[in-house]
py3Dmol code that shows the C-alpha trace and the ligand (Angstrom):
import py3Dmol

protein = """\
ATOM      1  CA  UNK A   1      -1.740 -25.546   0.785  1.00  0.00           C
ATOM      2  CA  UNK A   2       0.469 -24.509   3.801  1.00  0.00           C
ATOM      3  CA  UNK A   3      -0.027 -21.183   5.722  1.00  0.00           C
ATOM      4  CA  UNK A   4       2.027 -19.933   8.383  1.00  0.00           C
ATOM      5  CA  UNK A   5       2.775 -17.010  10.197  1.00  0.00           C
ATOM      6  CA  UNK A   6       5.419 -14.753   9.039  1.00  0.00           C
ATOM      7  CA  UNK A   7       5.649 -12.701  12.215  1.00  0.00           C
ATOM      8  CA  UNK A   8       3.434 -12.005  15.399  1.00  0.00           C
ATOM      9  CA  UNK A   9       2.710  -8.747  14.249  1.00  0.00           C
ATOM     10  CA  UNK A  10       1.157  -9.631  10.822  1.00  0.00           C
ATOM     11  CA  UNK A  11       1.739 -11.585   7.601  1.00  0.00           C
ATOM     12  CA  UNK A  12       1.972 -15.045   6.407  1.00  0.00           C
ATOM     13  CA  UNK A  13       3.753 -17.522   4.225  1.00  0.00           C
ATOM     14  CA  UNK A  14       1.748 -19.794   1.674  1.00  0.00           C
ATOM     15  CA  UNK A  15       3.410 -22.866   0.183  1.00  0.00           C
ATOM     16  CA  UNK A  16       1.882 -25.304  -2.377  1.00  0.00           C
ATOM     17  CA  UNK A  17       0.061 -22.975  -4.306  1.00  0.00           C
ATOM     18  CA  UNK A  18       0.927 -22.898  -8.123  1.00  0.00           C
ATOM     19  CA  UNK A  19      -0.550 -19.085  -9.198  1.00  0.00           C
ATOM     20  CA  UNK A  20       0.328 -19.780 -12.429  1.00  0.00           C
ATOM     21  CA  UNK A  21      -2.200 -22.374 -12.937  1.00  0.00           C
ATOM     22  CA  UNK A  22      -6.117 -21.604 -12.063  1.00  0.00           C
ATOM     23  CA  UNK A  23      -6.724 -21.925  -8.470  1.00  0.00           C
ATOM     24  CA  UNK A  24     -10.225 -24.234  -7.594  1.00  0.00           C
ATOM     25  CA  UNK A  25     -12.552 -22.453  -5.877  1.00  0.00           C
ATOM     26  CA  UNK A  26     -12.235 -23.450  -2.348  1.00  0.00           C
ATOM     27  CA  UNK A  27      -8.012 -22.944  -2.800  1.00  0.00           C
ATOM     28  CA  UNK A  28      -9.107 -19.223  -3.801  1.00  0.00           C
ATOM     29  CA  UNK A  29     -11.548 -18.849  -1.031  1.00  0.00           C
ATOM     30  CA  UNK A  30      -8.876 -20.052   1.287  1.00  0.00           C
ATOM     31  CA  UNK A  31      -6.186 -18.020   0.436  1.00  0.00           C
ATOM     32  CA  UNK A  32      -8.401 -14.800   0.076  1.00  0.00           C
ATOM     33  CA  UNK A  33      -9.742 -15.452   3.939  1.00  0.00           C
ATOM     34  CA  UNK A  34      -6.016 -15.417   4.707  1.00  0.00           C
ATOM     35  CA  UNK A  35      -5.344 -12.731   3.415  1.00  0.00           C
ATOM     36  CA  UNK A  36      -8.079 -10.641   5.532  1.00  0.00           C
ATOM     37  CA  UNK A  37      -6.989 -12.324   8.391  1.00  0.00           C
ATOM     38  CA  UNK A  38      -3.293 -12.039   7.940  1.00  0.00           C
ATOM     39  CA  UNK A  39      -3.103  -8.465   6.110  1.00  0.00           C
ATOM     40  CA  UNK A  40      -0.481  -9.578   3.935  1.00  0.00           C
ATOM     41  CA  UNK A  41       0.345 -13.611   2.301  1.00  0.00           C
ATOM     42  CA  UNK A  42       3.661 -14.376   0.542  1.00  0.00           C
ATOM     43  CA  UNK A  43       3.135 -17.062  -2.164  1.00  0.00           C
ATOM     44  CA  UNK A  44       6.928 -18.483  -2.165  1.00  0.00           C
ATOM     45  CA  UNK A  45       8.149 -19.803  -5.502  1.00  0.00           C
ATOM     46  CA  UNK A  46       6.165 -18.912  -8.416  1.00  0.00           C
ATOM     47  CA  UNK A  47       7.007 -19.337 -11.628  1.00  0.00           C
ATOM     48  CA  UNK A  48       5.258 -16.436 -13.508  1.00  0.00           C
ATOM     49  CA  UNK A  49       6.442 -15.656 -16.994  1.00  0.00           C
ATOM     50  CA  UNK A  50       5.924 -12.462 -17.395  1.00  0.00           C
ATOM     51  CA  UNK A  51       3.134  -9.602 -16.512  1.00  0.00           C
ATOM     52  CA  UNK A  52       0.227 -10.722 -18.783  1.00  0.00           C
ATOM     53  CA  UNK A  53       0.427 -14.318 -16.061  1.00  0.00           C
ATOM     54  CA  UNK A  54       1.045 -11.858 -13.147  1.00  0.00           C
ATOM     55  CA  UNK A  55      -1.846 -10.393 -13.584  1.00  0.00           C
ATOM     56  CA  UNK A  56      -4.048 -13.416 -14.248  1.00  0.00           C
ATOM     57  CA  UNK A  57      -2.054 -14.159 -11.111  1.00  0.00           C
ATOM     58  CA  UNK A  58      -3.394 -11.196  -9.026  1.00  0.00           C
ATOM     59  CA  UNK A  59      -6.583 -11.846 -10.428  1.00  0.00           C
ATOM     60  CA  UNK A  60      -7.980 -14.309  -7.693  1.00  0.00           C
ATOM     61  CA  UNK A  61      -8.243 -11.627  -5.523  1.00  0.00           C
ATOM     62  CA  UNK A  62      -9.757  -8.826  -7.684  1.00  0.00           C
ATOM     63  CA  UNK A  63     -10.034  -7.427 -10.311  1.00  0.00           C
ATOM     64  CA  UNK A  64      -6.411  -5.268 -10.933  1.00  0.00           C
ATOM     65  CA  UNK A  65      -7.116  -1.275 -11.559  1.00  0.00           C
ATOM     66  CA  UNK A  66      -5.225   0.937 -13.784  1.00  0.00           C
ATOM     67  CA  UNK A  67      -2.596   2.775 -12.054  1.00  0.00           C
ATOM     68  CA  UNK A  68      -3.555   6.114 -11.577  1.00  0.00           C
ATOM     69  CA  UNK A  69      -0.105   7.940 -12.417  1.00  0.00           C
ATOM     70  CA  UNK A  70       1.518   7.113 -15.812  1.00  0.00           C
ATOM     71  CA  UNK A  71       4.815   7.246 -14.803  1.00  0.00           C
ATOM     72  CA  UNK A  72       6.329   3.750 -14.274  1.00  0.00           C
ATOM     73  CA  UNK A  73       3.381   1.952 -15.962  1.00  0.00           C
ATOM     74  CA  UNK A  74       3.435  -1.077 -18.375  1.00  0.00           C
ATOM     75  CA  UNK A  75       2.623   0.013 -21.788  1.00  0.00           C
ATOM     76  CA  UNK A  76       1.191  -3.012 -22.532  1.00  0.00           C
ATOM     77  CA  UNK A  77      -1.121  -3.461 -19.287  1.00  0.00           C
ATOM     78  CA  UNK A  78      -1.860  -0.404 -17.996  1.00  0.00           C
ATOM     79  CA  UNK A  79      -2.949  -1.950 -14.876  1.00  0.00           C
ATOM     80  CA  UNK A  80       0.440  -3.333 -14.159  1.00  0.00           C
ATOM     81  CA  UNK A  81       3.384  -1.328 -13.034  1.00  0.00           C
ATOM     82  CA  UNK A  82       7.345  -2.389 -13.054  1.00  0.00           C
ATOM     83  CA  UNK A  83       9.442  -1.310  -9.768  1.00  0.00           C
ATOM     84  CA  UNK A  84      13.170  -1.597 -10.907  1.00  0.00           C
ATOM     85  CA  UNK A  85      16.448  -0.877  -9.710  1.00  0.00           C
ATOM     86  CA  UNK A  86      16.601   1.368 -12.770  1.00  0.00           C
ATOM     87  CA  UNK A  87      13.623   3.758 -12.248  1.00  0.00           C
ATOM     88  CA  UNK A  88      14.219   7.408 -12.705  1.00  0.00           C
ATOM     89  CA  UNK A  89      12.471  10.599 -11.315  1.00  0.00           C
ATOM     90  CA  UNK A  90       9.912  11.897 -14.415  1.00  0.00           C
ATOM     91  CA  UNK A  91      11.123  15.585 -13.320  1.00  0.00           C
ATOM     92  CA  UNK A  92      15.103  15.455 -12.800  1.00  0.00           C
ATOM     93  CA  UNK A  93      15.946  12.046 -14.159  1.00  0.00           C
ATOM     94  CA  UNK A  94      17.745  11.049 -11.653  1.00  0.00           C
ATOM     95  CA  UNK A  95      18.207   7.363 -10.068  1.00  0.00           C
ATOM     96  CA  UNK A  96      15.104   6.995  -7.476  1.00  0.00           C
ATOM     97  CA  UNK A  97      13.835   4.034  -5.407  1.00  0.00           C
ATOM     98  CA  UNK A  98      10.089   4.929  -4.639  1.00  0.00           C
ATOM     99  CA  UNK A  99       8.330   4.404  -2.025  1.00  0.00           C
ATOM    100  CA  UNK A 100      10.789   4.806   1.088  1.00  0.00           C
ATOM    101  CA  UNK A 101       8.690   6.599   3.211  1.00  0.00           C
ATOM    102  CA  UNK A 102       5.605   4.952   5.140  1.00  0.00           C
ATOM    103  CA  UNK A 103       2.598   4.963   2.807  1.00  0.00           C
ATOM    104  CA  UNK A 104      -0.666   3.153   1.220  1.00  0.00           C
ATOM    105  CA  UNK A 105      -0.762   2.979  -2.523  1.00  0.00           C
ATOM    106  CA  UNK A 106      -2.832   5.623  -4.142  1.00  0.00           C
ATOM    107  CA  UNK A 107      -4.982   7.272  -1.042  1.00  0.00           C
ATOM    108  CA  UNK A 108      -4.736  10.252  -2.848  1.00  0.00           C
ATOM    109  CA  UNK A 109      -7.540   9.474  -4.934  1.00  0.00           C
ATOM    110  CA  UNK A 110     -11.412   8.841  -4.171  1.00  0.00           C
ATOM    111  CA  UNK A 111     -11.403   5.035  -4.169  1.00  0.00           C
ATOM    112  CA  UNK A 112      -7.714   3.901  -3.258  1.00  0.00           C
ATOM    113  CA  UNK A 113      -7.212   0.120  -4.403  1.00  0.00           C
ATOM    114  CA  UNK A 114      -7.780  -2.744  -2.102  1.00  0.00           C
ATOM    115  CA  UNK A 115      -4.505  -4.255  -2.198  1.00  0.00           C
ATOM    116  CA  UNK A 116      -1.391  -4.405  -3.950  1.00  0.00           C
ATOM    117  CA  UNK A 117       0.240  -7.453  -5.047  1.00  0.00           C
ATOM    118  CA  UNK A 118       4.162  -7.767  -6.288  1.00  0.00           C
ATOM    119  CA  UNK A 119       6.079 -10.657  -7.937  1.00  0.00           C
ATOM    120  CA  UNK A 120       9.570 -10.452  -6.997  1.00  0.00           C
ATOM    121  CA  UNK A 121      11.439 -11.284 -10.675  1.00  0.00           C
ATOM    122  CA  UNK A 122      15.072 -10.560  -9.584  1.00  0.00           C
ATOM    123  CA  UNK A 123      16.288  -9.639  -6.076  1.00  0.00           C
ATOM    124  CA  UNK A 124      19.144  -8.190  -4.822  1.00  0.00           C
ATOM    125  CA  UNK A 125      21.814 -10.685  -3.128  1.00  0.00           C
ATOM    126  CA  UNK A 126      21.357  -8.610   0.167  1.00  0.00           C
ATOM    127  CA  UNK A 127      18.993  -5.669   1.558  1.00  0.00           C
ATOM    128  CA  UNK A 128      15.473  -4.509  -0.278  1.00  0.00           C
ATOM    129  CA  UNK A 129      13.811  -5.296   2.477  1.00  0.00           C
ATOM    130  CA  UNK A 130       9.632  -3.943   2.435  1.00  0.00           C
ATOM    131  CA  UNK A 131       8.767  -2.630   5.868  1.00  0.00           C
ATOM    132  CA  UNK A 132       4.854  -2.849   6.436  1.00  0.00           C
ATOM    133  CA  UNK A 133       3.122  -1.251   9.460  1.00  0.00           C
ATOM    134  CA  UNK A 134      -0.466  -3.220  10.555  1.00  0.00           C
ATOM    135  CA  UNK A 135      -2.764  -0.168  11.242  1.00  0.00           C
ATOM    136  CA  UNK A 136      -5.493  -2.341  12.436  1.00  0.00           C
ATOM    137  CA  UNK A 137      -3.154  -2.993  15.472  1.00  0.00           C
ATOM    138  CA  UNK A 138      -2.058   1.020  15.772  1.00  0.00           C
ATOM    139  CA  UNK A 139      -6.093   1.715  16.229  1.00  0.00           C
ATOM    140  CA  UNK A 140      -6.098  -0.729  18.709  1.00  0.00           C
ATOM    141  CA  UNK A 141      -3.874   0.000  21.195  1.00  0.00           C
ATOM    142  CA  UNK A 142      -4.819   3.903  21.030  1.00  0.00           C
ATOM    143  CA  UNK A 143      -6.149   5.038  24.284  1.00  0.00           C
ATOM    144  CA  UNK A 144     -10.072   4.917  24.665  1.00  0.00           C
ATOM    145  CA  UNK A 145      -9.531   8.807  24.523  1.00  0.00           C
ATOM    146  CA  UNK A 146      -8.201   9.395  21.145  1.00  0.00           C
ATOM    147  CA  UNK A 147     -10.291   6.562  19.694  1.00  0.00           C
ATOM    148  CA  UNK A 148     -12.938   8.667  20.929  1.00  0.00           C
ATOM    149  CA  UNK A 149     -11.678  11.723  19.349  1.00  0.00           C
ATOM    150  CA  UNK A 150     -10.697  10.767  16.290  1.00  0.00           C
ATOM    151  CA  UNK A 151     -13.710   8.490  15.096  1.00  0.00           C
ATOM    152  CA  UNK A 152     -15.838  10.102  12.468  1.00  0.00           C
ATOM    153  CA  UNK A 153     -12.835  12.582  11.578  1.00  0.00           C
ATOM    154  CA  UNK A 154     -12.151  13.019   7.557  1.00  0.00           C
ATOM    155  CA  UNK A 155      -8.846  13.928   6.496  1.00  0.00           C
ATOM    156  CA  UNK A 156      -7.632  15.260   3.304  1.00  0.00           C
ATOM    157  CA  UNK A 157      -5.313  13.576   1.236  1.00  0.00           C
ATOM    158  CA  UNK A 158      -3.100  15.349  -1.725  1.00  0.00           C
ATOM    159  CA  UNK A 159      -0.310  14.179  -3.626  1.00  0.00           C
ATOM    160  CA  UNK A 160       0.609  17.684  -4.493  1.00  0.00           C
ATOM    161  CA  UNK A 161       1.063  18.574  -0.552  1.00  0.00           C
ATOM    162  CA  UNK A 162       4.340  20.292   0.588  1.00  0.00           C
ATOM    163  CA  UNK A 163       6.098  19.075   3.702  1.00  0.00           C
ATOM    164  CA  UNK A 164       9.696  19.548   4.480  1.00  0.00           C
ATOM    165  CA  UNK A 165      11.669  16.172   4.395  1.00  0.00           C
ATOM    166  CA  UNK A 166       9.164  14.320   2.068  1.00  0.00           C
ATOM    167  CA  UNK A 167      10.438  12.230  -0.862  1.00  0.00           C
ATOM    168  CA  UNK A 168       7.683  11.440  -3.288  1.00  0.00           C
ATOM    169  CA  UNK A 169       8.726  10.975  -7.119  1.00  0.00           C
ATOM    170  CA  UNK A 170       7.753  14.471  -8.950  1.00  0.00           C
ATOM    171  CA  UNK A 171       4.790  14.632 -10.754  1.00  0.00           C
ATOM    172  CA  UNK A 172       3.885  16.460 -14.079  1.00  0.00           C
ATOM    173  CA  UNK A 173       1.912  19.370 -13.963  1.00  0.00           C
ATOM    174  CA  UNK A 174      -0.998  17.650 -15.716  1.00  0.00           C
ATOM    175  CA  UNK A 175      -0.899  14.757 -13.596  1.00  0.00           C
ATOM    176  CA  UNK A 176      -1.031  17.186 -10.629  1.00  0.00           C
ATOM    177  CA  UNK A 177      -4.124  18.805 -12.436  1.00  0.00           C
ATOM    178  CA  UNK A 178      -5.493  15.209 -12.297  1.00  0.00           C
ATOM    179  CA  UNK A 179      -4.747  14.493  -9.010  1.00  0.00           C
ATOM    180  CA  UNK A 180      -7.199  16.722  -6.972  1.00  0.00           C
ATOM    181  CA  UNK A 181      -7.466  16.510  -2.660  1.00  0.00           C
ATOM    182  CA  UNK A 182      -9.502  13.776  -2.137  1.00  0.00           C
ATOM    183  CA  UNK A 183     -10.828  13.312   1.908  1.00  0.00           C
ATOM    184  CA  UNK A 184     -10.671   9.811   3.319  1.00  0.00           C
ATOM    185  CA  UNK A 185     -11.625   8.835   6.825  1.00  0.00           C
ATOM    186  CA  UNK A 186      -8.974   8.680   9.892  1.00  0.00           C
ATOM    187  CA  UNK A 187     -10.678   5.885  10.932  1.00  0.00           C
ATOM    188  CA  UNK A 188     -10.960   3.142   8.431  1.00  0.00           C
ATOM    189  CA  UNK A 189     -13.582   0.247   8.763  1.00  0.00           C
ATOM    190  CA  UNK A 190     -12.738  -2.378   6.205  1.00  0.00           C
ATOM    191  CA  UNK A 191     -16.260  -3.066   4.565  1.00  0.00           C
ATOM    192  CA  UNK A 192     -15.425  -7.066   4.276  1.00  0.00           C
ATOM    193  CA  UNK A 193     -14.838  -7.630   7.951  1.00  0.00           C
ATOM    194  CA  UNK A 194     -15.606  -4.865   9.637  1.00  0.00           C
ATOM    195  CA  UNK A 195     -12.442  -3.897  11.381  1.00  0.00           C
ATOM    196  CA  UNK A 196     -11.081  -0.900  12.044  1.00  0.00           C
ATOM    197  CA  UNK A 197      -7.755   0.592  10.983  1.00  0.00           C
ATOM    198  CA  UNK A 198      -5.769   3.604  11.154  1.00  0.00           C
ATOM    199  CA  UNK A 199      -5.829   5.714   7.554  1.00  0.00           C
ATOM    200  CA  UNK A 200      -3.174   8.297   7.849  1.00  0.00           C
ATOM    201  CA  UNK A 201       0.261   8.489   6.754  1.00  0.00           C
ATOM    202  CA  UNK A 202       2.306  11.344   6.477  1.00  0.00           C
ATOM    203  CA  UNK A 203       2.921  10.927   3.092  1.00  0.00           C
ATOM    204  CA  UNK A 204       0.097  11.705   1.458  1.00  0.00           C
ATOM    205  CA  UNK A 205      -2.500  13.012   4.765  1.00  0.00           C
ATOM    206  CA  UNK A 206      -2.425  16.617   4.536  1.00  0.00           C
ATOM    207  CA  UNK A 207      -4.776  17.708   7.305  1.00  0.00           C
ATOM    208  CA  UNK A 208      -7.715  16.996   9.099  1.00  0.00           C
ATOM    209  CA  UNK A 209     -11.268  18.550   7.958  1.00  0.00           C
ATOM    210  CA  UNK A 210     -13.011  21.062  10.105  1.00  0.00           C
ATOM    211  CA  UNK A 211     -10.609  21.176  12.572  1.00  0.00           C
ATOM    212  CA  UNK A 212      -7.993  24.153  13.330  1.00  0.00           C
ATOM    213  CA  UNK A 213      -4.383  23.868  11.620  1.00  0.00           C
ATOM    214  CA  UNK A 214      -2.197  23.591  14.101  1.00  0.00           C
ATOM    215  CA  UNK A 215      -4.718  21.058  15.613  1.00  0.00           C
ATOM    216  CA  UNK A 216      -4.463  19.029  12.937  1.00  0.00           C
ATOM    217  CA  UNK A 217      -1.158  19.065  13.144  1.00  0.00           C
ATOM    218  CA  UNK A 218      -0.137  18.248  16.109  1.00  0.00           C
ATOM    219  CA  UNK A 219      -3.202  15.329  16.276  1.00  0.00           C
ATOM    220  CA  UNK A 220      -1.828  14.016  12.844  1.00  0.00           C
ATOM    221  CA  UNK A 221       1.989  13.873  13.995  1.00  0.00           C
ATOM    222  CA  UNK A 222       0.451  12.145  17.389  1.00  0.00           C
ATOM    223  CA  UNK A 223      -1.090   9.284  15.169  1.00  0.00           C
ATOM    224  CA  UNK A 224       2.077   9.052  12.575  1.00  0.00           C
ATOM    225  CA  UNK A 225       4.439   8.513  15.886  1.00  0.00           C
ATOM    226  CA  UNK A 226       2.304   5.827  17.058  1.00  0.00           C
ATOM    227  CA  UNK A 227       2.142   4.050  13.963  1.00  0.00           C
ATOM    228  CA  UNK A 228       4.986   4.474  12.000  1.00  0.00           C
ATOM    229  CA  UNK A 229       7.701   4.741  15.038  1.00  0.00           C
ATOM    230  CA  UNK A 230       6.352   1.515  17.198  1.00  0.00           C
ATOM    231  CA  UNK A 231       8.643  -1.835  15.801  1.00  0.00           C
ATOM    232  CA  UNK A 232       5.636  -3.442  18.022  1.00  0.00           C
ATOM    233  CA  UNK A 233       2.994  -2.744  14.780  1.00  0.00           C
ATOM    234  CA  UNK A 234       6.104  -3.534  11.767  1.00  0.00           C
ATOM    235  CA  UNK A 235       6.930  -6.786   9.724  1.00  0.00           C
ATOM    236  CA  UNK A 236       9.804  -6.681   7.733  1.00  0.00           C
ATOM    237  CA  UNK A 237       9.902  -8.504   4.221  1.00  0.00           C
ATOM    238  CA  UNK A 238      13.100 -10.163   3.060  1.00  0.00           C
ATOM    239  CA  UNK A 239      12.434 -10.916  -0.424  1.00  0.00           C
ATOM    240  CA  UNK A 240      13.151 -14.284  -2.263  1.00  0.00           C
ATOM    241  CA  UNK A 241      12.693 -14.432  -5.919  1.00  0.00           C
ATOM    242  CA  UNK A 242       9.059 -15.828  -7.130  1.00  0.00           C
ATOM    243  CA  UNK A 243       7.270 -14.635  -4.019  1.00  0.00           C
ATOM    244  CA  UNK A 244       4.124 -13.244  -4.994  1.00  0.00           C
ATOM    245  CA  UNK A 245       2.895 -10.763  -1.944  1.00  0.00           C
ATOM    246  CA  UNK A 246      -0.214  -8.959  -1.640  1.00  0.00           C
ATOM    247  CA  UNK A 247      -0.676  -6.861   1.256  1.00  0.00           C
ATOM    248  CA  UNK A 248      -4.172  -4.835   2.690  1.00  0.00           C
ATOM    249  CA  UNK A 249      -3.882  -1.615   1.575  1.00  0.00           C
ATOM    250  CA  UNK A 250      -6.890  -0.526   3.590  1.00  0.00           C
ATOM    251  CA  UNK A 251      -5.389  -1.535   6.807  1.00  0.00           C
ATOM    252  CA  UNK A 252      -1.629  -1.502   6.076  1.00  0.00           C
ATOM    253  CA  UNK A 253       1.628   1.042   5.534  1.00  0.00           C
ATOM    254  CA  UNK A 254       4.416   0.268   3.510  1.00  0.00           C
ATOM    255  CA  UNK A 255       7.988   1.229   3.189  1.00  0.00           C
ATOM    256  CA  UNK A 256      11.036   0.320   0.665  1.00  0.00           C
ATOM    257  CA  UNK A 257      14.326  -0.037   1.975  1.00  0.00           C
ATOM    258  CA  UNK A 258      17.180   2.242  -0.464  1.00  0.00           C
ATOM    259  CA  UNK A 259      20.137   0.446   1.258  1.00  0.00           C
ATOM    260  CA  UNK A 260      20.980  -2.489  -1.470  1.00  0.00           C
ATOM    261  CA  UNK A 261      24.025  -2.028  -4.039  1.00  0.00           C
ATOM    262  CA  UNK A 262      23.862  -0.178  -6.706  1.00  0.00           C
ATOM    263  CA  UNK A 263      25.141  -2.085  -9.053  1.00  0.00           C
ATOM    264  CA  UNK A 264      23.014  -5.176  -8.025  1.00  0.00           C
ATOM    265  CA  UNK A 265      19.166  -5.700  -9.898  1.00  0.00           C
ATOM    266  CA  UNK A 266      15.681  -5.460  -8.203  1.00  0.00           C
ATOM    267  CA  UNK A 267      12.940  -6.421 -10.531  1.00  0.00           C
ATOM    268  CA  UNK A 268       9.236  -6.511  -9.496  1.00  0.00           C
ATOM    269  CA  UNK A 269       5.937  -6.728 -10.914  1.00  0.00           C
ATOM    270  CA  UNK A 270       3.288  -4.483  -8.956  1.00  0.00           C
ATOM    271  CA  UNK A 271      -0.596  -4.042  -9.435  1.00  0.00           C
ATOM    272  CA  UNK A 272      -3.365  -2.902  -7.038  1.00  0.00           C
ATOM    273  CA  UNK A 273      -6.475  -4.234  -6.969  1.00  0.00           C
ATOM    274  CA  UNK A 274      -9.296  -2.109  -7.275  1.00  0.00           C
ATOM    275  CA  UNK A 275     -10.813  -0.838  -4.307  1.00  0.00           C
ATOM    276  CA  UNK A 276     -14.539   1.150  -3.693  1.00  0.00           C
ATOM    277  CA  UNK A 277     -15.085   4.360  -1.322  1.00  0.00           C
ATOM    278  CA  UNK A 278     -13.398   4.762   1.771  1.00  0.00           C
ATOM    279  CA  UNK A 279     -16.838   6.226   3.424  1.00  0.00           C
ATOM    280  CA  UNK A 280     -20.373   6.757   2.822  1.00  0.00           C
ATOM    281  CA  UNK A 281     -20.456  10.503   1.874  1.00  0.00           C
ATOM    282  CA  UNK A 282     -18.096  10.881  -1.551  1.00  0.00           C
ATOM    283  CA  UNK A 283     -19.622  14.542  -1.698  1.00  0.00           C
ATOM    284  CA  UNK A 284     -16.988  15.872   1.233  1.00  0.00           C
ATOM    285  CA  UNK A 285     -14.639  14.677  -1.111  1.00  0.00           C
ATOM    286  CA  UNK A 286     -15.699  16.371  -4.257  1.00  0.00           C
ATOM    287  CA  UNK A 287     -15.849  19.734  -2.169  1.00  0.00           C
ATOM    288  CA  UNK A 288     -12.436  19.711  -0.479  1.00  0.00           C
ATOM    289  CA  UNK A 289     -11.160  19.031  -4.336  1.00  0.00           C
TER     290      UNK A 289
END
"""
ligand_1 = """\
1
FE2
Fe 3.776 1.743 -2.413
"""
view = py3Dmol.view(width=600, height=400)
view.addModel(protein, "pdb")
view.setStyle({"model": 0}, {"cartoon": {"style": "trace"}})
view.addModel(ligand_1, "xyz")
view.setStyle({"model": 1}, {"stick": {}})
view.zoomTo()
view.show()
């Protein structure tokens, strides 16, 4: 097994690693380190034939969740999901690629997943690129200051929030029922190795807890600049067919790019693996729902 930096910023490539074959214990530990060092690991040419060995795939780094949304599921493993060139908004039908704006999977509910992990199947000839943003590094280089201010902040989370310029696919109105505010930390501390992260995006963050509107506001805008705007904290993913990538969602951001041909096929497998709470006290999260 080969690993190797994919950037300076974060990431890394494995070779040698067959995913479709059960990995020996040490090969698991080894990539599974890497990938809590690195954030995010590319496994380049796999051969998996379809999602049932995707998922056994994913498996050596958790155990895969059921997506919480319906929309754009597998029927036949609900944990898995399919991201296609093809996918339509639930609401209007129209063509949509998800996922453009800066986000981590599924921090709208109480115990987001740990990671996700896609299998590129088909890949357009040019563009498709995944942006990711390492938040651990954001935290970092915020002055002493706001580190100071914003530790032991919650903020609330909610699919359903309005903001102008946002473009989420549409939910239901039952899956909106289902999908109460949920509060998360600002500051993340990732309970395997105990660094800290970032945990706002303005995707899904809707404001901060306890603390005056416009506050929030303006604090939460402060933080999505210094993430989301600095190239110093983004990787950029040009797919290959057969990679198998699973990024950090506890301490990462990710982004699709919309600018490949229409006409040209993007295929992917996706699952998250599950993840536990974000903080010791649940209960602030059950009474901002
Ligand atoms: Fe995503």
């Amino acid at each position: 097994m080969k690993i190797t930096p994919l950037s300076n910023v974060m990431g890394a490539e494995v070779t040698g690693v067959d995913l479709s074959k059960p990995l020996s214990a040490s090969d698991r530990d080894e990539l599974y380190q890497a990938f809590l060092q690195h954030l995010a690991l590319c496994v380049r040419d796999q051969r998996l034939e379809g999602v049932g060995a995707f998922l056994d795939a994913a498996r050596n780094f958790g155990q895969p969740k059921v997506q919480h949304l319906e929309s754009y599921r597998s029927d036949q493993y609900p944990e898995a999901g399919v991201i296609t060139s093809e996918d339509r908004d639930v609401k209007d039908g129209k063509r949509i690629i998800r996922g453009t704006m800066f986000h981590t999977d599924e921090s709208f509910i109480a115990e987001p997943p740990k990671a996700t992990v896609v299998y590129a199947v088909t890949i357009p000839s040019k563009g498709g690129n995944t942006r990711y943003v390492n938040l651990q590094k954001a935290y970092e280089t915020l002055d002493e200051a706001t580190k100071k201010q914003i530790d032991g902040l919650m903020a609330i989370h909610y699919y359903g929030k309005q903001r102008p310029g946002r473009k989420v696919p549409s939910l239901t109105d039952e899956q909106l029922k289902n999908t109460p505010p949920v509060a998360h930390p600002v500051v993340r501390i990732n309970e395997e190795t105990g660094a800290k992260a970032l945990y706002v995006h303005e995707t899904m963050t809707d404001y901060i807890l306890d603390m005056d509107r416009s506050e929030s506001e303006a604090l939460l805008r402060r933080l999505y600049d210094h993430s989301a705007q600095s190239p110093e904290f983004q990787y950029s993913h040009e797919w290959r067919t057969g990679d198998f990538v699973i990024w950090d969602d506890r301490a990462t951001l990710h982004a699709a790019t919309a600018d490949y041909a229409e006409n040209e096929k993007r295929l992917l497998y996706r699952t998250m693996i599950k993840g536990g709470p974000t903080h010791q006290h649940a209960a602030i999260g059950r009474r901002a729902a």
